[in-house]
MARPA-663598 format. One record per residue: y, x, z of N, C-alpha, C in turn. Coordinates in steps of 0.001 Angstrom, whole numbers, padded with zeros to 6 digits, always signed. Last residue first. Layout:
<recs>
YXZYXZYXZ
...
</recs>
This chain:
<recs>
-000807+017501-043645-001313+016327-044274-002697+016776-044149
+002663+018542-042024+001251+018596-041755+000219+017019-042726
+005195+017642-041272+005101+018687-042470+003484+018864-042381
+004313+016591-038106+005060+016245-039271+005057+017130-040169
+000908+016343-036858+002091+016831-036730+003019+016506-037922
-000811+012773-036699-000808+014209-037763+000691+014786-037191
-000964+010823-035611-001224+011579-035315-001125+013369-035659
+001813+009010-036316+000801+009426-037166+000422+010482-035899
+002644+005770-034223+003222+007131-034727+002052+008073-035277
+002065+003697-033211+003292+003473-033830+003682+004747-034992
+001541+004644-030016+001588+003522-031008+002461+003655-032341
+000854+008339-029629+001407+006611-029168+001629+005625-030265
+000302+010459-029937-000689+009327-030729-000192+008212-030482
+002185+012619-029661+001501+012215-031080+001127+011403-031604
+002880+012146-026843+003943+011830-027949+003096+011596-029326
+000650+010198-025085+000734+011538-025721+001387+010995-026786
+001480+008141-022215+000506+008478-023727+000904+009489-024496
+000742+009125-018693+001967+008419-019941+000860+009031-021387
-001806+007464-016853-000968+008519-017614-000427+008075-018392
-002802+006696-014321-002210+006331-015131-001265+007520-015626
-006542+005864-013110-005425+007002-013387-004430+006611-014128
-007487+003098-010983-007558+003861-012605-006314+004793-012725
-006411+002534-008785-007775+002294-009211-008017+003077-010515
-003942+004754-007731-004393+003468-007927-005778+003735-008572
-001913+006343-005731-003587+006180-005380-003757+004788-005989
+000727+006012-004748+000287+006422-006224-001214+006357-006334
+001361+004872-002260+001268+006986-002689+000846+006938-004036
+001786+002593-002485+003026+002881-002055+002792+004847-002046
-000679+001780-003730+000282+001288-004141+001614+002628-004142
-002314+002153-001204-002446+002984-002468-001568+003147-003593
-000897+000724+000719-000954+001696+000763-001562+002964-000132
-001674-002074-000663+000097-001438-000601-000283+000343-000279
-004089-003338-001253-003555-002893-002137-002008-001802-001903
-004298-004866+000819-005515-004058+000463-004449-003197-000414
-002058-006204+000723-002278-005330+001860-003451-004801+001674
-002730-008271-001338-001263-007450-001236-001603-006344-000273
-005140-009486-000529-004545-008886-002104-003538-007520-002419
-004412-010508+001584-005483-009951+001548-005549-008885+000241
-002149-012732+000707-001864-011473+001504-002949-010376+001836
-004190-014487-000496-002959-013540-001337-002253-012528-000889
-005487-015055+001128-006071-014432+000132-005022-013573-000565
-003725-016476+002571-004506-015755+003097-005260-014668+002383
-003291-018485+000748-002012-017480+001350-002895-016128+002210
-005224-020052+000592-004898-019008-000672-003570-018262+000000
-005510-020977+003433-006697-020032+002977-006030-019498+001483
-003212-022001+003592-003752-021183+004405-004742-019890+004096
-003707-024127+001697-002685-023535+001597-002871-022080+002744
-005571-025737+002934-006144-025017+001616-004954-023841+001533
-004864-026321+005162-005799-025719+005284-006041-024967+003901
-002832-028077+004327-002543-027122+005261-003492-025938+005535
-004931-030449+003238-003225-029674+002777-003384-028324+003296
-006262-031368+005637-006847-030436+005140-005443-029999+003594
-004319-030476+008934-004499-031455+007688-005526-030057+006861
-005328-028346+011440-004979-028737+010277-005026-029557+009284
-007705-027813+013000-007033-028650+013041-006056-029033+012549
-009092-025723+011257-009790-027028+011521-008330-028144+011782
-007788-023237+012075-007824-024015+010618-007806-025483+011213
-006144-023516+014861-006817-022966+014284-006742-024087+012904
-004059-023724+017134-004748-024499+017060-006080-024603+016443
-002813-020504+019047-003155-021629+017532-004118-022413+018147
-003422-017949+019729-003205-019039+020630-002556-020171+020042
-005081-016844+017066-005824-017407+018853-005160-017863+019621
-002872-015960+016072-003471-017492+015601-004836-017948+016582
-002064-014212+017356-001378-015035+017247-001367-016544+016927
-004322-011982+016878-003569-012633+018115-002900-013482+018248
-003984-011896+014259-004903-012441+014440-004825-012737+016172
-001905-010710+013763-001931-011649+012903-003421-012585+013975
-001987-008504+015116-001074-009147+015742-001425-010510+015076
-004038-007043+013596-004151-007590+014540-003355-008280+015021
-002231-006842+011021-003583-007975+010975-004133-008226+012286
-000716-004802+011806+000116-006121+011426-001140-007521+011489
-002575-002491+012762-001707-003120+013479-000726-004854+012834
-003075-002391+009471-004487-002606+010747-003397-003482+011849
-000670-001665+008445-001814-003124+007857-002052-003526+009116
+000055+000319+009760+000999-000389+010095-000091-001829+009666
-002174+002120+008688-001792+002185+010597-000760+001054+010426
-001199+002394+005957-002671+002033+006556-002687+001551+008363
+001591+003091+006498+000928+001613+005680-000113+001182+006165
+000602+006164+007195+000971+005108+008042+001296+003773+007456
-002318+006778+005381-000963+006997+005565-000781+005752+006658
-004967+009510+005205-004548+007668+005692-002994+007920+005903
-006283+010291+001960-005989+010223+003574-005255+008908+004431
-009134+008334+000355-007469+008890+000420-007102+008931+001515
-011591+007431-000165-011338+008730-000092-009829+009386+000419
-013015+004550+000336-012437+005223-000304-012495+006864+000142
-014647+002079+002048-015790+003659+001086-014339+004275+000281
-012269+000976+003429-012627+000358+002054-013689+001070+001461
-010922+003695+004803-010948+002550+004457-011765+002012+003298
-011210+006711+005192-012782+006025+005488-012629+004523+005015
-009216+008781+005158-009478+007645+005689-010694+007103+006204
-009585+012214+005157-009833+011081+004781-009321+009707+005326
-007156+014179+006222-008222+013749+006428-008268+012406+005811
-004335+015373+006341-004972+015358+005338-006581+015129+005183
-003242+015039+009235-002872+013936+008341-003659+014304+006817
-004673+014984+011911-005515+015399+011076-004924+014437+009473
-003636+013840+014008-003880+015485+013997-004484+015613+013146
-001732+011755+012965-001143+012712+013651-001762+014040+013951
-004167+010264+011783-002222+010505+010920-001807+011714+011400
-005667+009735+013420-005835+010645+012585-005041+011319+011939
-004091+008257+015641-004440+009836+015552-004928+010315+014586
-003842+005911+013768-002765+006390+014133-003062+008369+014488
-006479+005219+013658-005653+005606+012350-004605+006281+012750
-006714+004181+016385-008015+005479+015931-007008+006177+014753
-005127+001866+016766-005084+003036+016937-005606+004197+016957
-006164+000161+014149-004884+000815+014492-004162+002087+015521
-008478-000063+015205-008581+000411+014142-007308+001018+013959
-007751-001369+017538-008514-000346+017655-008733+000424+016256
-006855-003454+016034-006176-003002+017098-006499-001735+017307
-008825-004610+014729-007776-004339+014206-006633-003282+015074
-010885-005347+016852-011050-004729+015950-010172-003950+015047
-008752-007436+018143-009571-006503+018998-009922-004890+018040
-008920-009165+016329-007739-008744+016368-008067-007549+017651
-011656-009895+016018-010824-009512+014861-009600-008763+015419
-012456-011220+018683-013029-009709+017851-012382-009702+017186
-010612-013212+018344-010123-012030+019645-010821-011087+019103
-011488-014601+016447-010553-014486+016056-009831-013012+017408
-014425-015459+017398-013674-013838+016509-012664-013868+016451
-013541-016760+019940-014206-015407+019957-014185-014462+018545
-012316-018829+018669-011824-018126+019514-012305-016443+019802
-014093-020656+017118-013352-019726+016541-012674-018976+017483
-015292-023260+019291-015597-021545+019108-015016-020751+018083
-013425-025162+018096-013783-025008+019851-014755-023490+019781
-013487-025282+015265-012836-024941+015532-012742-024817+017360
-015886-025358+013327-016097-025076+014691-015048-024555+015528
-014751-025078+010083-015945-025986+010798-016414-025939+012279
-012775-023293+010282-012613-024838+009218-014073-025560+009993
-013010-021457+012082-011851-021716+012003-011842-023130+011311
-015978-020609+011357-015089-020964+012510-014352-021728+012966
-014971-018669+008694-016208-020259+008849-015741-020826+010456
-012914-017400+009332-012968-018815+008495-013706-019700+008523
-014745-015628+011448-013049-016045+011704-012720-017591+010564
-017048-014385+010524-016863-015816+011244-015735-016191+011430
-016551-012468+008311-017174-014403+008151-016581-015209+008458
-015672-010581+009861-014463-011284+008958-015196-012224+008613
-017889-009733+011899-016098-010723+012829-015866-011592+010930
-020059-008929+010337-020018-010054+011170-018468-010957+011722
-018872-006973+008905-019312-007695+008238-020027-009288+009202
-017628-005421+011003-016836-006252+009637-017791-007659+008818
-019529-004577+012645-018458-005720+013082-017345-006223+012056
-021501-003204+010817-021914-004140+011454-020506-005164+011800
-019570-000805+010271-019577-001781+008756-020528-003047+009611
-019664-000026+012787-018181-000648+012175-018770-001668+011189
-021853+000707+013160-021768-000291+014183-020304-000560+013695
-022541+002795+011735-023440+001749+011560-022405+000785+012369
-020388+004488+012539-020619+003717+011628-020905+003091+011259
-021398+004869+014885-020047+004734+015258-019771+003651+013586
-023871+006381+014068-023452+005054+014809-022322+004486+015287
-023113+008331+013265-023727+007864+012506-023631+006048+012983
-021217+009752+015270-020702+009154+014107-021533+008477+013457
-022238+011093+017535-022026+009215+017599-021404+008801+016623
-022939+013499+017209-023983+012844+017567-023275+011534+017437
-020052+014338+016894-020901+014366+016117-022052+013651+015903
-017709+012552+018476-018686+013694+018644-019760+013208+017621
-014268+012281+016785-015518+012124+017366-016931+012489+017519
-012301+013729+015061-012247+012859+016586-013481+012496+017322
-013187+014406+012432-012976+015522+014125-012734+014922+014659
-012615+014123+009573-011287+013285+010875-011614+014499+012361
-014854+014411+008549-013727+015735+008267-012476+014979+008882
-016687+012740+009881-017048+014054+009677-015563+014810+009646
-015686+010467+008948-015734+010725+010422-015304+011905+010423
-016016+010847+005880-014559+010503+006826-014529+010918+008028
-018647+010624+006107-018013+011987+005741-016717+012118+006063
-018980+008079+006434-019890+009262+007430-018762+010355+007583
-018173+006588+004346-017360+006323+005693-017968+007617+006666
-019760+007794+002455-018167+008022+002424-017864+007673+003583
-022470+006669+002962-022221+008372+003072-020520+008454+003123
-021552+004017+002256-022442+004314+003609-021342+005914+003485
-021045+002468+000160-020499+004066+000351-020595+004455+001501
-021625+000007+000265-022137+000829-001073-021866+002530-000965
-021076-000555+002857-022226-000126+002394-022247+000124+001994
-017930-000393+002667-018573+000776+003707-020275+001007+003226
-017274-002287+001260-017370-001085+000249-018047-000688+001564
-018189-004510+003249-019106-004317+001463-018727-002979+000999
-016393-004425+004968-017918-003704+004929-018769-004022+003661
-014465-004922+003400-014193-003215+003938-015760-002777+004250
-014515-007229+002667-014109-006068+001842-014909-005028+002193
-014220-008151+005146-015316-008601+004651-015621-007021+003750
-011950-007633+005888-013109-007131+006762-014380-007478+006078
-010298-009077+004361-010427-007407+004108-011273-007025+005092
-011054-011324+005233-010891-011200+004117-011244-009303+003592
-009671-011392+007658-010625-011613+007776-011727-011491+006427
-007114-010511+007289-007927-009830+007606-009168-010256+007805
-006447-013487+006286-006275-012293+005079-007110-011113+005623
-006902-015065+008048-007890-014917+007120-008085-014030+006193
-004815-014238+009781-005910-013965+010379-007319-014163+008930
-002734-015035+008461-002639-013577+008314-004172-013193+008254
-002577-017952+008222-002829-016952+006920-003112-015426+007080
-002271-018028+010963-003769-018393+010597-003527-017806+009244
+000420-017360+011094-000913-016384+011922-002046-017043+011463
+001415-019824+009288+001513-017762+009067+000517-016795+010047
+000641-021194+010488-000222-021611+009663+000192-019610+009071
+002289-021317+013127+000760-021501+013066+000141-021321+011398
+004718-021361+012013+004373-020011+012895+002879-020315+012865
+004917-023658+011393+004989-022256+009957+004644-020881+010683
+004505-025199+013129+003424-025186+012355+003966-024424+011557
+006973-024646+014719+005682-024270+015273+004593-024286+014200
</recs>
């Protein structure tokens, strides 16, 4: 019971973690999550601006409170930990139709740009279950504090890993990677050969 409790409380911080994420990039890239809406078509025009405002609002409020909560008020962590996995859920299934009628449409994750693959639809869905699970937990708090630290870097570390897989798993990484040009690679004269 406590590897099942302390794996849904790692999950629940890891999303709680990437909700944080997600509304820090959504601000710096306000206009990117807009334009996602925009070229997804699921929703009426008039309620994307606010459809927005009111996401990067419940990230940046649920993923706080789920840890702060959880280690210092563990008799009210209940309520985000149900917004979180509420949130996740619904995020899981909004992603899912986009996949299906609109698979070369943006995402909107994170202010990125890359369409959404099902990784993305499997995260959302795996962090809600994560976070259902540790609502019928005991929560941080009641945890040795051992148990608690271990929680929170497992939490982080799966926050790490799952931000990261679905860019991972299409080649979409942070910096372009190219192989190095036979001429200049290490080791070797730039100059063509018979050439001075």
């Amino acid at each position: 019971m406590v590897v099942v409790t302390t794996g849904a409380l790692a999950l629940a911080v890891a999303g709680a973690l990437l909700l944080v994420a997600a509304g820090i990039g959504h601000l710096r890239h306000a206009r990117a999550l807009r334009t996602a809406l925009r070229a997804q078509r699921l929703l009426p025009a008039r309620l994307q601006g606010s459809i927005a405002v009111a996401t990067i609002a419940a990230e940046l409020v649920i993923g706080p409170a789920v840890p702060i909560t959880s280690l210092t008020a563990p008799a009210v962590a209940g309520w985000p930990l149900a917004a979180q996995a509420a949130l996740f859920a619904a995020f899981a299934a909004y992603l899912s139709v986009v996949r299906l009628r609109r698979p070369a449409a943006p995402c909107g994750c994170f202010g990125g740009g890359e369409p959404v693959t099902w990784l993305a639809v499997a995260r959302a869905g795996l962090l809600a279950a994560g976070a259902a699970a540790a609502l019928a937990g005991p929560g941080l708090g009641a945890l040795p504090p051992p148990d608690r630290l271990v929680c929170l870097a497992a939490g982080s570390m799966l926050a790490a890993t799952l931000w990261l897989l679905p860019a991972l798993a299409t080649g979409h990484t942070a910096a372009p990677t190219t192989a190095p040009d036979r001429a200049t690679a290490p080791g070797r004269d730039a100059t063509p050969a018979g050439r001075s």
